[in-house]
DRENTORKOL-3810 file (N, C-alpha, C; in nm, 4 decimals):
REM DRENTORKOL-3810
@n.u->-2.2011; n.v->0.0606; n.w->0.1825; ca.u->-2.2116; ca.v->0.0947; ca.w->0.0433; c.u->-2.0844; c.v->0.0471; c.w->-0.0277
@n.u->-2.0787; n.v->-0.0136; n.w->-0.1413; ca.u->-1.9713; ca.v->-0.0870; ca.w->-0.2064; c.u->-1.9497; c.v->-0.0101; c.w->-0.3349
@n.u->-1.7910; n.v->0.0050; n.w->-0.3698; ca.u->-1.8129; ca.v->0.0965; ca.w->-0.4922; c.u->-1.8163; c.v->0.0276; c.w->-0.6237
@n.u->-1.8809; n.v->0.0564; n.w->-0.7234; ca.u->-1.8712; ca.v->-0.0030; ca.w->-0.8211; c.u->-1.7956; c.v->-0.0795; c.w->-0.8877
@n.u->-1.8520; n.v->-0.1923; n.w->-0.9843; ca.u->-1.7192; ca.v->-0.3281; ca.w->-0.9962; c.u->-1.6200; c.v->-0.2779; c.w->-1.0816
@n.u->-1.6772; n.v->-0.1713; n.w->-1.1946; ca.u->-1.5881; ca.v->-0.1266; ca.w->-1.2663; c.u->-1.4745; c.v->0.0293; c.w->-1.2070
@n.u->-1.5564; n.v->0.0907; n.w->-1.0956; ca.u->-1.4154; ca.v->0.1974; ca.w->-1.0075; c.u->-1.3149; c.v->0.0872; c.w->-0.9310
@n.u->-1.3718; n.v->-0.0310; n.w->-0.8895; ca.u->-1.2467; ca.v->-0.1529; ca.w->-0.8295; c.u->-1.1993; c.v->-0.2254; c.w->-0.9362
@n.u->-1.2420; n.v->-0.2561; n.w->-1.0734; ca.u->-1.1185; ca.v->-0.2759; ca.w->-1.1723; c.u->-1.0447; c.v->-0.1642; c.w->-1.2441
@n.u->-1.0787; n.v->-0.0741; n.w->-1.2214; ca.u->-0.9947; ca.v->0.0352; ca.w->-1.2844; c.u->-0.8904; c.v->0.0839; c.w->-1.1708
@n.u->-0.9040; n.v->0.0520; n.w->-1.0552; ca.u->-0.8010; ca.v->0.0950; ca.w->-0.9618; c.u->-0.7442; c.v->-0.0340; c.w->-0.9937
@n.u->-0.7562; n.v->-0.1346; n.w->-0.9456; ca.u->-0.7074; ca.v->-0.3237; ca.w->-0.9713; c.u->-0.5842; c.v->-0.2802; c.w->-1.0500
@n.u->-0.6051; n.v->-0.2464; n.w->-1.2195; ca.u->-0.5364; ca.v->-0.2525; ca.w->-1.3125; c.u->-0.4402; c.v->-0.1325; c.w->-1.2967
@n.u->-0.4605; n.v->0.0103; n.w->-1.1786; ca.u->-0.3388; ca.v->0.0790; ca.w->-1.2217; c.u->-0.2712; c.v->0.0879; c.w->-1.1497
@n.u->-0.3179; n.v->-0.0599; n.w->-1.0191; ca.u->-0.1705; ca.v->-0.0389; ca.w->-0.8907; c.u->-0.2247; c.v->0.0543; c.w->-0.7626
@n.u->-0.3340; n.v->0.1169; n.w->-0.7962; ca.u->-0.4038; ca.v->0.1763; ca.w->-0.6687; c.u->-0.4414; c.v->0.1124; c.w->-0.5784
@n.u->-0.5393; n.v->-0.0542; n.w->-0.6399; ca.u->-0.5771; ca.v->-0.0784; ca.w->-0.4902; c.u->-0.4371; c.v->-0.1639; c.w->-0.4390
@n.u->-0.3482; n.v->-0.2172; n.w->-0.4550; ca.u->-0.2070; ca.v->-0.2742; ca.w->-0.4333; c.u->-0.1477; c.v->-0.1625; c.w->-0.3213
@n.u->-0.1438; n.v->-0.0215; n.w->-0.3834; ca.u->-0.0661; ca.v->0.0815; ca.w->-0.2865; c.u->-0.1593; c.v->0.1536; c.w->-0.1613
@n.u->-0.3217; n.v->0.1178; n.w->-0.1993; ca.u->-0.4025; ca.v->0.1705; ca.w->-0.0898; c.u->-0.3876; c.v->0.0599; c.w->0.0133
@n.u->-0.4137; n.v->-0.1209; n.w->-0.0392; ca.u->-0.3739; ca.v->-0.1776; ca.w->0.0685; c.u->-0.2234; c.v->-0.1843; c.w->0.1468
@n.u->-0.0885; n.v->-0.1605; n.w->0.1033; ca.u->-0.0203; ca.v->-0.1341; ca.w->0.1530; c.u->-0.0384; c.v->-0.0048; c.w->0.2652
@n.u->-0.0929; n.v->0.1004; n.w->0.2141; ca.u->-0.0709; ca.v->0.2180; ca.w->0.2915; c.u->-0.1805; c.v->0.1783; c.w->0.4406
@n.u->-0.2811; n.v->0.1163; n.w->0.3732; ca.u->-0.3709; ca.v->0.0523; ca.w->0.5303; c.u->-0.3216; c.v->-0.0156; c.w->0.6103
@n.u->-0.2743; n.v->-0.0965; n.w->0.5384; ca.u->-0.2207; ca.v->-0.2307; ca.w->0.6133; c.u->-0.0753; c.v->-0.1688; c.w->0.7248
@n.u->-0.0028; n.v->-0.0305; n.w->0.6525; ca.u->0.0755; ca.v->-0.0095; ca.w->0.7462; c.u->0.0403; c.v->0.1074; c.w->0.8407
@n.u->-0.1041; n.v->0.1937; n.w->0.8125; ca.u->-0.1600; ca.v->0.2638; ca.w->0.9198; c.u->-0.2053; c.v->0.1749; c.w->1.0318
@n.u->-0.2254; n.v->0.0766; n.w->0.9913; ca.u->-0.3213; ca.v->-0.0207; ca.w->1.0573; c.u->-0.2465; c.v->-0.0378; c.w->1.1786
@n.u->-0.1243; n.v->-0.1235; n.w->1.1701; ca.u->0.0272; ca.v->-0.1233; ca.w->1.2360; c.u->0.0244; c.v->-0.0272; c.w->1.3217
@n.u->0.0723; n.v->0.1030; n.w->1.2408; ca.u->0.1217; ca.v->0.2208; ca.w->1.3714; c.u->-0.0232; c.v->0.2559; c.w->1.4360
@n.u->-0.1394; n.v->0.2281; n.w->1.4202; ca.u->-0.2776; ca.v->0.2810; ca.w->1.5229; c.u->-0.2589; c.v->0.1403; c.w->1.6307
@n.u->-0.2159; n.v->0.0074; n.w->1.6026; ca.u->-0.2372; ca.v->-0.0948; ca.w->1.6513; c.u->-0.1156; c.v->-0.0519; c.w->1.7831
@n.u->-0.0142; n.v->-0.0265; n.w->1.7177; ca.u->0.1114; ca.v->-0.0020; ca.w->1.7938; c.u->0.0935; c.v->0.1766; c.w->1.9291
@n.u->0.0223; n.v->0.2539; n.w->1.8421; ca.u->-0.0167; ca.v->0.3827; ca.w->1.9511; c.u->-0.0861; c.v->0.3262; c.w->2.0286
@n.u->-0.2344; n.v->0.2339; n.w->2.0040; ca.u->-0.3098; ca.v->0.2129; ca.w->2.1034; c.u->-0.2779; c.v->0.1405; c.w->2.2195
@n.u->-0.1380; n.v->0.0440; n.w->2.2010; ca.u->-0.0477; ca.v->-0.0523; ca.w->2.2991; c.u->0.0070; c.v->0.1050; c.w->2.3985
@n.u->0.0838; n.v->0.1563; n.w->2.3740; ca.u->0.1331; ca.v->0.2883; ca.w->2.3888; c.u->0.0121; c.v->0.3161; c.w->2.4931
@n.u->-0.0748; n.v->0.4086; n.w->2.4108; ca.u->-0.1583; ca.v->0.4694; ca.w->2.5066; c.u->-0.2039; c.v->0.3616; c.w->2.6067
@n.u->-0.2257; n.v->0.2828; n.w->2.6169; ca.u->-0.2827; ca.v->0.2334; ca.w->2.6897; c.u->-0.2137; c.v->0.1677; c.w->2.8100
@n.u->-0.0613; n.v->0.1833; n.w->2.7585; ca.u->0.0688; ca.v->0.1399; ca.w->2.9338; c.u->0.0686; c.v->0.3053; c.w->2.9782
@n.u->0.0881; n.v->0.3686; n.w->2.9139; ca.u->0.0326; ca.v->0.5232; ca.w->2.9826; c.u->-0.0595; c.v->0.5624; c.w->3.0696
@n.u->-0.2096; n.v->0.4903; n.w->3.0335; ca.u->-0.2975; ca.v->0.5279; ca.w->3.0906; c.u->-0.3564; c.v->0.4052; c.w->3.2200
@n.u->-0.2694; n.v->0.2684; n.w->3.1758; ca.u->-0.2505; ca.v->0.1908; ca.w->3.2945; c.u->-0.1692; c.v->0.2850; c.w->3.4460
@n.u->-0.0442; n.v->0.3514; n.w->3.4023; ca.u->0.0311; ca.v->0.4134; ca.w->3.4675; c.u->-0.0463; c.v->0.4962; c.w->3.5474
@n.u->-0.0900; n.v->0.5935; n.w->3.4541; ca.u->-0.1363; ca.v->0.7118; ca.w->3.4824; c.u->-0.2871; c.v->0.6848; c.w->3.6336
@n.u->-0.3653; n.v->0.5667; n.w->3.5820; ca.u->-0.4347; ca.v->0.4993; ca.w->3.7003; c.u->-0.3740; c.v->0.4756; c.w->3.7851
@n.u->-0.2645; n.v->0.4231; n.w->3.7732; ca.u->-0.2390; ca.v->0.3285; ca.w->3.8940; c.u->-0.1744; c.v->0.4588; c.w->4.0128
@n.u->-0.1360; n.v->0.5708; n.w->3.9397; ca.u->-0.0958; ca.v->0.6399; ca.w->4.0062; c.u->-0.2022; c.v->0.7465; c.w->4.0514
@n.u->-0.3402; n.v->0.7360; n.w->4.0074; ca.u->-0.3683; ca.v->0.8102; ca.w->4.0654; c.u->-0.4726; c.v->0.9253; c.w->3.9532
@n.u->-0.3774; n.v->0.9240; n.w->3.8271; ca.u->-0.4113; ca.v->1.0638; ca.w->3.7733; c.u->-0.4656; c.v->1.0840; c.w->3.6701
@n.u->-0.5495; n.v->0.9801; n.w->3.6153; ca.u->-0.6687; ca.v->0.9804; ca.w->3.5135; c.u->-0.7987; c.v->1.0008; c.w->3.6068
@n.u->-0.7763; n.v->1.1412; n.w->3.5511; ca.u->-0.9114; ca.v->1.2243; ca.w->3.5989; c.u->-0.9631; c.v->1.3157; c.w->3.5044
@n.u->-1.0587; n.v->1.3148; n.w->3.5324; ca.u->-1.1649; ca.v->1.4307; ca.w->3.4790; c.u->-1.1813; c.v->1.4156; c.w->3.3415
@n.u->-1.1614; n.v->1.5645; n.w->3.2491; ca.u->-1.1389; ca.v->1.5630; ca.w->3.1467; c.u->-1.0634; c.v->1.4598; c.w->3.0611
@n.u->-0.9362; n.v->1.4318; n.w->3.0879; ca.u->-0.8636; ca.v->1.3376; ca.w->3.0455; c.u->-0.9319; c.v->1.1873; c.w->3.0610
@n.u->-0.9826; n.v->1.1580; n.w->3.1746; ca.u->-1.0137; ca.v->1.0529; ca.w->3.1940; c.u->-1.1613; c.v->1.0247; c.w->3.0820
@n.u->-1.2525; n.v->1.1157; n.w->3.0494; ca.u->-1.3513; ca.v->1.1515; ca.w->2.9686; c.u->-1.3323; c.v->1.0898; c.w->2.8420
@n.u->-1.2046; n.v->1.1671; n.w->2.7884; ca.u->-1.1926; ca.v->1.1742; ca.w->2.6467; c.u->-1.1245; c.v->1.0535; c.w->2.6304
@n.u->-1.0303; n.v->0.9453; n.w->2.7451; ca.u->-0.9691; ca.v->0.8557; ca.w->2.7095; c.u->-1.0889; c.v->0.7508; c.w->2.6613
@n.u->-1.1911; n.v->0.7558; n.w->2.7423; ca.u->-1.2952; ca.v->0.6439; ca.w->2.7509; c.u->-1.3417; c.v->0.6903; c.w->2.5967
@n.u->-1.3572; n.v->0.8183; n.w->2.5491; ca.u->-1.4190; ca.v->0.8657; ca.w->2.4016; c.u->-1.3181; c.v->0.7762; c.w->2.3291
@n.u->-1.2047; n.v->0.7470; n.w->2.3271; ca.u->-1.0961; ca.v->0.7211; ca.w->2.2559; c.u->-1.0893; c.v->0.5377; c.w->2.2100
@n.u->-1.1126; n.v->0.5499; n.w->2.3542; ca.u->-1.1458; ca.v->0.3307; ca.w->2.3582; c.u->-1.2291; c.v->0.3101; c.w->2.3222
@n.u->-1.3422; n.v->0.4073; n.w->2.3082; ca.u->-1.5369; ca.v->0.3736; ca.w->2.2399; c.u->-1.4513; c.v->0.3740; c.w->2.0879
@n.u->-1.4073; n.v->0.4721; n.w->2.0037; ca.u->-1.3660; ca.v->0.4862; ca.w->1.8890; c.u->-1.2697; c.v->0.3905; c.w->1.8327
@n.u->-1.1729; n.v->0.3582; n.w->1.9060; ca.u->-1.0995; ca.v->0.2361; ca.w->1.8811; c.u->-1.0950; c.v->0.1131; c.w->1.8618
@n.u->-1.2400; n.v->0.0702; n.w->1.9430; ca.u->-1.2777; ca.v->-0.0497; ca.w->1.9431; c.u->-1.3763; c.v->-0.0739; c.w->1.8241
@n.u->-1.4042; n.v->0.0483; n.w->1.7861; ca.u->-1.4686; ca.v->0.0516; ca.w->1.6378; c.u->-1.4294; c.v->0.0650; c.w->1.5520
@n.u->-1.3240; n.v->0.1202; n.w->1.5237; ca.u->-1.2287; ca.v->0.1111; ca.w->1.4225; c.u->-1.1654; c.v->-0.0329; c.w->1.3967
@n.u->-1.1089; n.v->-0.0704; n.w->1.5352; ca.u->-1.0395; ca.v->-0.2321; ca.w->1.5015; c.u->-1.1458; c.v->-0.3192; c.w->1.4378
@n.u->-1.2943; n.v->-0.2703; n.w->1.5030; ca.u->-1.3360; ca.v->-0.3976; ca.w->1.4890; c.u->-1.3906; c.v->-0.3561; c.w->1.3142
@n.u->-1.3880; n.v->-0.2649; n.w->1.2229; ca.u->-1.4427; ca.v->-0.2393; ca.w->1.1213; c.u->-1.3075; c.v->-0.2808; c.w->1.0724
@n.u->-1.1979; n.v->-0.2375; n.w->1.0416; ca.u->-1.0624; ca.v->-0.2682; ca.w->1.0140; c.u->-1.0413; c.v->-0.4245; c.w->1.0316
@n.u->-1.0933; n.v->-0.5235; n.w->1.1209; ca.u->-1.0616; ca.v->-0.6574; ca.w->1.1035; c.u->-1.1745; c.v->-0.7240; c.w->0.9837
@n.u->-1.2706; n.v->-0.6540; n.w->0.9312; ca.u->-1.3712; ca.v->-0.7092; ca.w->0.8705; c.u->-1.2865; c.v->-0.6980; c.w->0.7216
@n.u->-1.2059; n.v->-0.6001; n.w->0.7286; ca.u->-1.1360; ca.v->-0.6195; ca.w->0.6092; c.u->-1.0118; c.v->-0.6871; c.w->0.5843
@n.u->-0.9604; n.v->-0.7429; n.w->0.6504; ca.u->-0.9028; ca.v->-0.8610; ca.w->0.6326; c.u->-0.9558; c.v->-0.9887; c.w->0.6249
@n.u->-0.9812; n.v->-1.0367; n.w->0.5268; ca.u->-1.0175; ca.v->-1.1381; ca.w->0.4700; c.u->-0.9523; c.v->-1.3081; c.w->0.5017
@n.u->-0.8487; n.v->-1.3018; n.w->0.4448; ca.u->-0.7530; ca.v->-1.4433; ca.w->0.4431; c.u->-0.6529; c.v->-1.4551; c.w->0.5744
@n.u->-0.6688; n.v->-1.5434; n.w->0.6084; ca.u->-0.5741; ca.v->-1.6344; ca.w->0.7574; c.u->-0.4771; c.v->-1.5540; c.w->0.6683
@n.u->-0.3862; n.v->-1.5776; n.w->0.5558; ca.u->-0.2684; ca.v->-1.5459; ca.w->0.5441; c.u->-0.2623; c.v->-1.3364; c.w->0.5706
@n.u->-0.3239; n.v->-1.2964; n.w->0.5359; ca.u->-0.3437; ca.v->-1.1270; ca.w->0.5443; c.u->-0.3414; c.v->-1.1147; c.w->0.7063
@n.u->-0.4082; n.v->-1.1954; n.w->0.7258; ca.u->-0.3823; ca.v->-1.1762; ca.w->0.9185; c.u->-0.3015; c.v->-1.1972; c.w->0.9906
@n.u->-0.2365; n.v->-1.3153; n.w->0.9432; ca.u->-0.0943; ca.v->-1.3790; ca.w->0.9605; c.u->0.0213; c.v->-1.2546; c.w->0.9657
@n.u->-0.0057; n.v->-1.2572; n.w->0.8092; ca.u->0.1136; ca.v->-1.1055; ca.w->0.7981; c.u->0.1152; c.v->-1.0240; c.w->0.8245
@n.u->-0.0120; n.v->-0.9487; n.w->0.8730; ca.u->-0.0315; ca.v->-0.8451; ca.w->0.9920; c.u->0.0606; c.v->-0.9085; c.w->1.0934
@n.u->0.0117; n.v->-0.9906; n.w->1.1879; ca.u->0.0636; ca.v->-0.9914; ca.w->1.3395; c.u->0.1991; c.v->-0.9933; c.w->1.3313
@n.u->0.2807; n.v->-1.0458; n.w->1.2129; ca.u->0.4208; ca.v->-1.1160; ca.w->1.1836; c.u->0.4847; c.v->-0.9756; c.w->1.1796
@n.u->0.4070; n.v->-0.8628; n.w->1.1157; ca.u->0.4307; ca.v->-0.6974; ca.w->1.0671; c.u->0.4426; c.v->-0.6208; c.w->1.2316
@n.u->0.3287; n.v->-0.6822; n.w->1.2651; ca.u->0.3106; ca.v->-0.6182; ca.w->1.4577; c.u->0.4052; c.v->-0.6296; c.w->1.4837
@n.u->0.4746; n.v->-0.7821; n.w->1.5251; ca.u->0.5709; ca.v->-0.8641; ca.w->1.6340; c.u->0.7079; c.v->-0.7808; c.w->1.5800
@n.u->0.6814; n.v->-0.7556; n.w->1.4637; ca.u->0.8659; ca.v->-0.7363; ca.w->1.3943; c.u->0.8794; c.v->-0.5530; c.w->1.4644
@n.u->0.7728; n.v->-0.4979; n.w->1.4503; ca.u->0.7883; ca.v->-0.3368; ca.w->1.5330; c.u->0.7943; c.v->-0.3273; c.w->1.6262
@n.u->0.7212; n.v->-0.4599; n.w->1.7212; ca.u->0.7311; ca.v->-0.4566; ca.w->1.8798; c.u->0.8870; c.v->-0.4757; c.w->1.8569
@n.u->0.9397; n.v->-0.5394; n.w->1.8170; ca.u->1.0434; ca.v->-0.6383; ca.w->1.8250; c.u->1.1858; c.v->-0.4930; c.w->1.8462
@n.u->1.1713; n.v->-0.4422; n.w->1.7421; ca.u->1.2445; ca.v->-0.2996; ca.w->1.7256; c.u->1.2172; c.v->-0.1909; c.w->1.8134
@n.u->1.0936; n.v->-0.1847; n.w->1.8679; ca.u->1.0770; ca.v->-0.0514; ca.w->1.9751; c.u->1.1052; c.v->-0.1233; c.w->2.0600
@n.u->1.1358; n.v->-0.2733; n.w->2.1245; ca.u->1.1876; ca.v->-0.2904; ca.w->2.2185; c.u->1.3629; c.v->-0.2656; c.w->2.2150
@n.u->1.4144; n.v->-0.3043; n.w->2.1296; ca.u->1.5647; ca.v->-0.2839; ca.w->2.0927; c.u->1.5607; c.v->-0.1594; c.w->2.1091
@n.u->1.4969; n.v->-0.0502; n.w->2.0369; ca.u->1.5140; ca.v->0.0535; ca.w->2.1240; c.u->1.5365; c.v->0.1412; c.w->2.2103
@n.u->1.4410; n.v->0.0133; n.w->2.2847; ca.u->1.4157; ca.v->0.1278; ca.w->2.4131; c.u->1.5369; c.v->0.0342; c.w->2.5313
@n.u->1.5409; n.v->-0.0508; n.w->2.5019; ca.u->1.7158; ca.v->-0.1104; ca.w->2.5253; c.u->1.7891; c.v->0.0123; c.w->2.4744
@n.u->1.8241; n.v->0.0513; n.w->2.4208; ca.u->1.9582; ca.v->0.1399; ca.w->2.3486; c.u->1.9492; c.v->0.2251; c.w->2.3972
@n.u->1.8332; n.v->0.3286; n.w->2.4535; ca.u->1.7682; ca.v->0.4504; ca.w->2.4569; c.u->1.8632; c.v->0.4235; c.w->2.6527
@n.u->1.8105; n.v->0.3165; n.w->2.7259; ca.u->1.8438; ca.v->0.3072; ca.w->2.8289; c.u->2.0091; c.v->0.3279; c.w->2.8642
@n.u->2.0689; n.v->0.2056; n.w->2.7562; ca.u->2.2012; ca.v->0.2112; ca.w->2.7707; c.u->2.2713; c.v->0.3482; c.w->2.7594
@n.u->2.2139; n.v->0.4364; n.w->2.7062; ca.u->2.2227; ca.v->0.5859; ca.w->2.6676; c.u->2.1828; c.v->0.7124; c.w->2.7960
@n.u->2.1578; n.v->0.6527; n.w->2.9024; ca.u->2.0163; ca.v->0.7340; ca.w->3.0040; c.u->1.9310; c.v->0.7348; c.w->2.9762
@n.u->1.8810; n.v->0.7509; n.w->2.8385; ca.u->1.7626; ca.v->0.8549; ca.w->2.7955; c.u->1.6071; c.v->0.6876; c.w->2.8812
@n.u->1.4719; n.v->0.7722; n.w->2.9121; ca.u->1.4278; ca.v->0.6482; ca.w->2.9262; c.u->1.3264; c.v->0.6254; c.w->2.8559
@n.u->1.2788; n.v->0.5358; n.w->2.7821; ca.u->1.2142; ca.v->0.4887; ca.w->2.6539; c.u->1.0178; c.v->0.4479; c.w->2.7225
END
């Protein structure tokens, strides 16, 4: 369902849809960036043994939902360049939670 041409020029003109795509474009990021996350966790968590049961249930609920979300979330990116600047947005946070988790080490703590 598409919303009307005149509720998308009246947002257009007051900076709404400008700050809704910003605010997506950077949820988009941190769900892109948790699901990397969860998913060296739950590599771990296999390899050792301990994705079971319940947990193991709801992770698979989680990857059914995710993979639907990305894939509804990529339909709205439109232009090579919007996609571009996504991944360029990805690489620059990987880029920093790795420096991080460098620092975090040099510190004990483990990242």
């Amino acid at each position: 369902m598409k919303p009307r041409k005149q509720l998308i020029d009246a947002a257009t003109a007051d900076g709404s849809i400008d700050r809704m795509n910003s605010l997506l474009s950077a949820a988009h990021i941190l769900n892109c960036e948790a699901n990397s996350l969860v998913e060296k966790a739950v590599d771990l968590m296999s390899a050792k043994g301990l994705l079971l049961g319940n947990l193991k249930r709801l992770h698979n609920n989680f990857v059914k939902s995710a993979d639907l979300y990305f894939l509804e979330f990529s339909s709205l990116v439109e232009t090579e360049k919007s996609k571009m600047d996504m991944f360029r947005d990805m690489d620059d946070i990987s880029e920093r939670q790795d420096g991080h988790q460098s620092s975090d080490r040099v510190r004990g703590q483990s990242g």
